[in-house]
Structure formats: structure tokens, C-alpha cells
N, C-alpha and C positions, 0 to 999 in steps of 0.2 A: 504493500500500500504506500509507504513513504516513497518507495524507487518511482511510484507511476506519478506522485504528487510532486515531485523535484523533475521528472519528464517534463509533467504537464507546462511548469512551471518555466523552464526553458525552450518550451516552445515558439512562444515569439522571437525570441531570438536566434533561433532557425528557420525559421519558417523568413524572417531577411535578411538573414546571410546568405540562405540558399539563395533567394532572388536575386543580392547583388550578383552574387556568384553564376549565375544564370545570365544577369547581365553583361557578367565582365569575359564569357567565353563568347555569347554572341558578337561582343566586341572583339573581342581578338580574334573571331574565324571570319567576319567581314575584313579585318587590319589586314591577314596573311594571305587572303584569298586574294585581295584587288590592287594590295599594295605592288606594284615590281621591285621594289630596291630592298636587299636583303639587310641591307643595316637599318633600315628605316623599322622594316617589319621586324626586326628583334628588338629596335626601342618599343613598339607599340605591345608587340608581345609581352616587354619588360611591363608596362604600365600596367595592361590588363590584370597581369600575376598582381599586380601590388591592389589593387581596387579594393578587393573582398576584404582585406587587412585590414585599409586604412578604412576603410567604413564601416565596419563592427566596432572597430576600435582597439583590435588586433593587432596592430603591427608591431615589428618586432624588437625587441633591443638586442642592438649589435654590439660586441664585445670583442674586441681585438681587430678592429680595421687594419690596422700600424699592419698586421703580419704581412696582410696582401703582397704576396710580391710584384714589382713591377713588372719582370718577364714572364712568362707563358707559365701555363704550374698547371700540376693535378690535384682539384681536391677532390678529397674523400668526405661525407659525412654519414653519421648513424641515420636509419634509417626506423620511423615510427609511426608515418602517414601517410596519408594521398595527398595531405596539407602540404606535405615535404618540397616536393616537388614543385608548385606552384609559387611555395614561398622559395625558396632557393633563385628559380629564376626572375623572382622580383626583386629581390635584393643582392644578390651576386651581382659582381661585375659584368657586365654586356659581353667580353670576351670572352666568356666560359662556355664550351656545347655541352650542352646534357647528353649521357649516355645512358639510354635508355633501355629496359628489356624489350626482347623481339617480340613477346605477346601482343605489346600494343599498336601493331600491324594488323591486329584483327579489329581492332575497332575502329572504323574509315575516318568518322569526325576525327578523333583523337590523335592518329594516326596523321592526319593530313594539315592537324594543328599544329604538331609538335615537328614534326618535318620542317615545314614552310616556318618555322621559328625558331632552325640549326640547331634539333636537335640530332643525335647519331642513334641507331638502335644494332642490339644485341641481341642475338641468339644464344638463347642456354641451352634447348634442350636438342635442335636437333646438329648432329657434328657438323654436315656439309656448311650448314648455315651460319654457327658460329665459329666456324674456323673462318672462314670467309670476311667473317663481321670484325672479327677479331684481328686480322689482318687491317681492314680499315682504321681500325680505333688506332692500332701503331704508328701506319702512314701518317697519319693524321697527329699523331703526338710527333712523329719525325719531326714533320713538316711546321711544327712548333704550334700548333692550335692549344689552347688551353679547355681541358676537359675537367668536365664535372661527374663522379658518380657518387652511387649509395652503395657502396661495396657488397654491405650486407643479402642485397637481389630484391629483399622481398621485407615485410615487417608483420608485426604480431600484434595482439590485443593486449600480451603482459608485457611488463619494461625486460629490459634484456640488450646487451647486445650481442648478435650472435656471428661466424665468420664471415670474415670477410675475403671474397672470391678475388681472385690475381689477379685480374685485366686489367685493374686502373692502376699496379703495381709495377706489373711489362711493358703498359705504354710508359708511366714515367720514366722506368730505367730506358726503355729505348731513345725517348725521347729526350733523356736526363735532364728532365724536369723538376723542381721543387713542390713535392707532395708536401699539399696542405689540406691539416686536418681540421673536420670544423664540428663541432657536438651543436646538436640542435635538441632545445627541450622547450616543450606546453604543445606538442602538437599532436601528439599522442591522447590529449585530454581534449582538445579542439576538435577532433574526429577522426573516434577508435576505431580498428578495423573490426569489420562486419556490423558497423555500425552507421544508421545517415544522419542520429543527429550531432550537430552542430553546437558548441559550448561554447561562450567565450572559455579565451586564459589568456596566458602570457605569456608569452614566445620571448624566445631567446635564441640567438644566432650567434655562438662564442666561437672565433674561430682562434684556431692554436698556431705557435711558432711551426712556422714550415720545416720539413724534412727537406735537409739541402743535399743536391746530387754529390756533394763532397764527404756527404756523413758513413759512417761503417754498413749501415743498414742499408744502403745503397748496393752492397755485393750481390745482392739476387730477389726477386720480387718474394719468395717467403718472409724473407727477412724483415721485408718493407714493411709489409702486410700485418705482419707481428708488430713491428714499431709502431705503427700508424695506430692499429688497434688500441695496443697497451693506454697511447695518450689520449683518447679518448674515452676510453673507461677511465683514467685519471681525474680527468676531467666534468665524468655526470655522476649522478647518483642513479645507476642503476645495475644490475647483477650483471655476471660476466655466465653468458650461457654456454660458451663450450664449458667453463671450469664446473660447472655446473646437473651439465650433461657427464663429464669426466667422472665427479662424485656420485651421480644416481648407479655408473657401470659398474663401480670399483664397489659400490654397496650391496647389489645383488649378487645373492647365494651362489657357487658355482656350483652347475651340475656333474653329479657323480658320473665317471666315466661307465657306459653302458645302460644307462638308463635312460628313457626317450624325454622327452622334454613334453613339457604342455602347451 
């Protein structure tokens, strides 16, 4: 009864954030669709993402601007929304592409949104398609473009942060790029997964001292990966879920040799 009374009650303020929100993607797929200049439609794309923020009253506090490097750089950050994403490319620098998963090739709006607005996509599950993709993201850090991902692929309902996949680790080393990490928290509480409604909170976009292509951690993208990770679990308050997963495996009983398992 309280959980449906506290629903009820943040209702209105869902019911127009999703509108702005409604508003601010028909604006951005009229911007991408008509616009021809691809730096023009990443500014307008920039704007759209920032809308729904600054008109809930959402937007976010940034924390460590200074880090930005001035050359090209990969960042990494935790991943905990659908909010992530949006907010990232409203307030990130314009020269960052998002690297996105290949899933969202199946849905045409989103798809044809996020394309027309430099982002890059990803293939995980099938090989042809990610080796392929995966070969781009490198050229592409060669060739010094500065890339955004969410390491993690995918996020959850509970806090956590869980592994983080190599790609944006091998473009940096190919690239020898400065990987920068940035923790993002209140967006998990703004809109949980499997969940539509819409909360206010309060975002925070803390980004950390970059990993310089000169540092130890630079010898192989595990290494990175581990680095990059560590400093952002340092940095949020939330459980570290491989060490987590490690502790549930080392807890269970082992099964006696010759007995069938259940």
C-alpha cells in the first residue's frame, strides 16, 4: 500500500518528464533527419540530450572538468540506465562518439537517431559482426577520434559494478589514447531498469584523473581494464560484483566426486 501511495504520488512528475522527453527526441529526429552538416546535427543532438534534465530540474553536477584532456581520449563510465546515455551525450564534450551495442540496429527510430548523431555500434553476440565492428572502433581510435563507452554492455536494477569488456581498452592502446574514467550516480534512481517510471534525483557526473598512455597499465588492455575499473569502484559507493560473484562460488559446497549433481 505505501509503495502504490509514493507511485501515485510521483506520478506527475512522470507523466512530464516523459513528455518533455517525448518532446526533446521528436526534436532531435526532425534536427538529424533535415539537418546536412554533421557538426551542426551533433550540436543539436547535444541540446536535445540536455532538455529533459534541465527541465525537471535534473541536470547534473559535474565534478572534475580540469581532467578532460585536451587530445583525443577514451572514456569509460559505469553503466546504471537508459538515462546514461542521453545524459552522457548532453554533457560530454561534442568530440566524443558513443559506442554503442549492435542491438540497437533493430530499432529503426533509435537506430537512425543515434547514427545521424556519430554514434558507432557494436556487435557482441554475433562473431562475423563484431569482429568486423570491432575492427572499426580501432581505425577509428587510430585515426585519433575520441570514443565514449559503458564498458560494462549492459546495467541492472541492483547497484553493482560488474566487468568490464576490452574494446574501449584495445582501441585506447591502439590508439594510445588517454582512458578516462568517469562514475556516474542518481540515474539508477531516475529510471531503474525494467522500470518507466521517472523520479526526480540528483545526478552527478564525476569524472576521474585520466589513464595516460605513458602509465604501467598501458602494457595490455587487461591490465587497462582492471585499472580503469579499480578507480571507479574507488570512487562510488556501490558493491564490486565480480568480487562478489567470486565469494557466492568459493561458498558453495563442492560436490563429492561420483555423485550426480541436482
Amino acid at each position: 500500500m505505501k509503495n502504490r501511495l509514493k507511485r501515485l504520488m510521483q506520478l506527475p512528475f512522470c507523466l512530464y518528464a516523459w513528455l518533455i522527453t517525448v518532446i526533446a527526441v521528436v526534436f532531435a529526429l526532425l534536427s538529424v533527419a533535415l539537418v546536412p552538416v554533421a557538426s551542426l546535427r551533433h550540436k543539436l543532438a547535444k541540446a536535445s540530450s540536455r532538455m529533459p534534465f534541465l527541465l525537471t530540474g535534473c541536470a547534473p553536477k559535474i565534478i572534475g572538468g580540469e581532467h578532460v584532456p585536451l587530445q583525443n581520449a577514451v572514456m569509460v563510465a559505469n553503466h546504471a540506465s537508459y538515462v546514461d546515455g542521453p545524459l552522457m551525450k548532453g554533457y560530454l564534450p561534442s568530440r566524443f562518439s558513443f559506442v554503442i551495442k549492435g542491438e540497437m540496429r533493430d530499432i529503426p527510430i533509435v537506430h537512425f537517431l543515434l547514427r545521424r548523431a556519430g554514434s558507432r555500434f557494436v556487435e557482441r553476440h554475433r562473431a562475423g559482426g563484431s569482429a568486423l565492428d570491432a575492427r572499426r572502433i580501432v581505425r577509428a581510435a587510430q585515426d585519433g577520434q575520441s570514443l565514449a563507452f559503458f564498458p560494462e554492455g549492459t546495467f541492472r536494477k541492483e547497484p553493482g559494478i560488474g566487468r568490464f569488456r576490452a574494446g574501449a581498452f584495445m582501441a585506447a592502446i591502439k590508439g594510445r589514447m588517454p582512458v578516462l574514467p568517469v562514475v556516474i550516480t542518481g540515474t539508477r534512481h531516475m529510471l531503474t531498469a525494467d522500470d518507466w517510471m521517472l523520479r526526480p534525483s540528483r545526478i552527478k557526473i564525476r569524472i576521474l584523473t585520466p589513464i595516460l598512455p605513458d602509465d604501467p597499465a598501458f602494457k595490455d588492455h587487461k591490465t587497462l581494464a582492471a585499472e580503469a575499473r579499480r578507480r571507479v569502484l574507488a570512487a562510488i559507493d556501490e558493491p564490486d560484483l565480480l568480487a562478489a560473484e567470486a565469494t557466492e562460488t568459493v561458498s558453495e559446497p563442492a560436490q563429492p566426486v561420483g555423485l550426480p549433481s541436482n
